[in-house]
N, C-alpha and C positions, 0 to 999 in steps of 0.2 A: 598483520595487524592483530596482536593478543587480544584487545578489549573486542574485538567483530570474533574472534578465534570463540571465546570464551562466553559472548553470545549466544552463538550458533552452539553451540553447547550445551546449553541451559535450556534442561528436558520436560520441566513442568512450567505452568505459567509464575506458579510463586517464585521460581527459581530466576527465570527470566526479567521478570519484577523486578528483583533483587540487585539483576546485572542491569538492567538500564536505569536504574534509579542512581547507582553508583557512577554511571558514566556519563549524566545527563549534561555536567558540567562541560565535559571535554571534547563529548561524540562528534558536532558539526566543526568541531577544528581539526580532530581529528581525522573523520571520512575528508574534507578537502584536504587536507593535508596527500592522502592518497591517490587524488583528483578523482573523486567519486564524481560520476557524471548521470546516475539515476535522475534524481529530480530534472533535470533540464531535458532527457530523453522522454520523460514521463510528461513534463509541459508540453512540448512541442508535439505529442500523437493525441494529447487530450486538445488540445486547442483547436488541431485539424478535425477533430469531429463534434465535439460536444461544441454545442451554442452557448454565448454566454448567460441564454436567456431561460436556462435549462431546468431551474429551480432548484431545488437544494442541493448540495454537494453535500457527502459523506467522504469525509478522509479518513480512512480506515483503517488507523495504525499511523497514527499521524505525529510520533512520538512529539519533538520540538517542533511542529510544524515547518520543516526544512520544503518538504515539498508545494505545500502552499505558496510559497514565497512569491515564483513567476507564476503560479497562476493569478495570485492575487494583482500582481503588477500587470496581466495581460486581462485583469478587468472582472476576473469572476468573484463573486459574493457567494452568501447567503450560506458559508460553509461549517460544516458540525466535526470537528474533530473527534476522535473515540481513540484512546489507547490504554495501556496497561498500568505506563508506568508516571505515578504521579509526580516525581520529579520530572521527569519530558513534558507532560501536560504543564507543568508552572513554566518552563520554557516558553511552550508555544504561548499560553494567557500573557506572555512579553510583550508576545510580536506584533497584537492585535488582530488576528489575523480570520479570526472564527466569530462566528455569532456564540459560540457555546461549543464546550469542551467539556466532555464525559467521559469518566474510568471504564475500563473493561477491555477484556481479552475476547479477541477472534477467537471462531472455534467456538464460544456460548452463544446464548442465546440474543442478541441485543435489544437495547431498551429503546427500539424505533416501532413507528405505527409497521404494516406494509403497505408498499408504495409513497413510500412518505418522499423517496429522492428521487431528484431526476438523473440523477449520474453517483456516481460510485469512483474514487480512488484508492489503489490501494498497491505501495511502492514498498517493496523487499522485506514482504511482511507473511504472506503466503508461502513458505518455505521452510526447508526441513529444519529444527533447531527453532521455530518462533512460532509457525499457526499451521493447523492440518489443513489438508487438502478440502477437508468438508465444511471449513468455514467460509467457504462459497457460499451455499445452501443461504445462509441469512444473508448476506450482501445482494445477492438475487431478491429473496423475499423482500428487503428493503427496497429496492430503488422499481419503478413502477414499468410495466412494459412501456416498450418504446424510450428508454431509456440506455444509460450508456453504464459501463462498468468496465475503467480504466485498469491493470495491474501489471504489476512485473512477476514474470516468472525465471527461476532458473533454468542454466540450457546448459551445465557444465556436470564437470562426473563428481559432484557434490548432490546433487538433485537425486532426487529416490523417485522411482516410477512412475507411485500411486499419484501424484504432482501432476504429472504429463496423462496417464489414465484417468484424470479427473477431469481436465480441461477438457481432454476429446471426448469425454462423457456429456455432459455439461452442451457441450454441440450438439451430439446426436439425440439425445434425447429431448432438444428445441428450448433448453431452459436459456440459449441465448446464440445468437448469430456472432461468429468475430466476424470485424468488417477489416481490421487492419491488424497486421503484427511488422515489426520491425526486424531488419536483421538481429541475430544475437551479437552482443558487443559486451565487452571488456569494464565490467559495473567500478572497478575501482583500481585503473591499472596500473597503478604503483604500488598504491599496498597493498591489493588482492589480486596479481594478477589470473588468477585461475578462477576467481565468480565469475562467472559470465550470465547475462542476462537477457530475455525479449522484452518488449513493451507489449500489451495487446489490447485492444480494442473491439468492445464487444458490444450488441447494440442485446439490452435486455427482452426476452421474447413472453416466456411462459405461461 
């Protein structure tokens, strides 16, 4: 898939900007077109733990609001989209899907209280080519203990270490319990088949 190829690519946030801005038209035709099965792996472990009654959601890289879709249909509200790129944000403002949608790149600083969510998602956004490993750190700060922080990680020899050393960090150090991970599975397995993915499930501690 060139336009994901060319993505994952794109080394600064301006640059990356750039490429999803460009693609914003095509992107959700094209990931199904591949049979991308992220968002529906990402509803169905977020559903099994987070309550609907959980208070804000944060979709964190929520380009078109793709991922929102069956959560929204399985009942959840009250949700804040954030991403980079403002062609994908006028997507998601489509679908009606958010209370409110905000620019901004993972990896800075964000323009949330702390504790302001009770849950956190955030679907193939976290990875090498789109956000560092350290824009954890606010997603954590943001969403309040006892809360939840949904993500997908890479599990294929595209992934760079500091990814997989961050999450086990992030453990031992109590900034959050996982309660669930999924087997790794095949994110896009026609036109990627070499992504491969987890979901995880983490309940917030700190």
């Amino acid at each position: 898939m060139g336009e994901l190829d060319r993505a994952y690519d794109a080394m600064t946030p301006d640059a990356a900007r750039a490429k999803y801005d460009a693609w914003a038209d095509t992107y959700e035709a094209e990931l199904m077109a591949g049979g991308y099965r992220l968002p529906w792996h990402m509803a169905a472990a977020f559903a099994a733990h987070v309550p609907r009654d959980c208070g804000p959601i944060l979709d964190a890289g929520c380009g078109g609001g793709l991922q929102m879709e069956p959560l929204h249909l399985l009942g959840y509200r009250g949700a804040v989209g954030l991403d980079l790129s403002p062609a994908m944000l006028e997507v998601a403002q489509a679908k009606g899907l958010y209370d409110r949608l905000i620019e901004g790149a993972l990896g800075d600083a964000l323009p949330f209280e702390t504790d302001q969510f009770g849950a956190c998602l955030t679907s193939g956004t976290i990875t090498p080519g789109h956000a560092p490993p350290e824009a954890f750190d606010e997603l954590i700060r943001v969403v309040r203990p006892g809360g939840w922080l949904v993500y997908s990680m890479r599990h294929d020899a595209g992934q760079e270490p500091a990814y997989l050393d961050a999450i086990a960090g992030y453990e031992a150090n109590g900034a959050w319990r996982e309660v669930f991970r999924t087997p790794v599975f095949r994110t896009i397995p026609v036109g990627a088949p070499e992504v491969q993915n987890a979901v995880h499930v983490c309940e917030v501690l700190r």
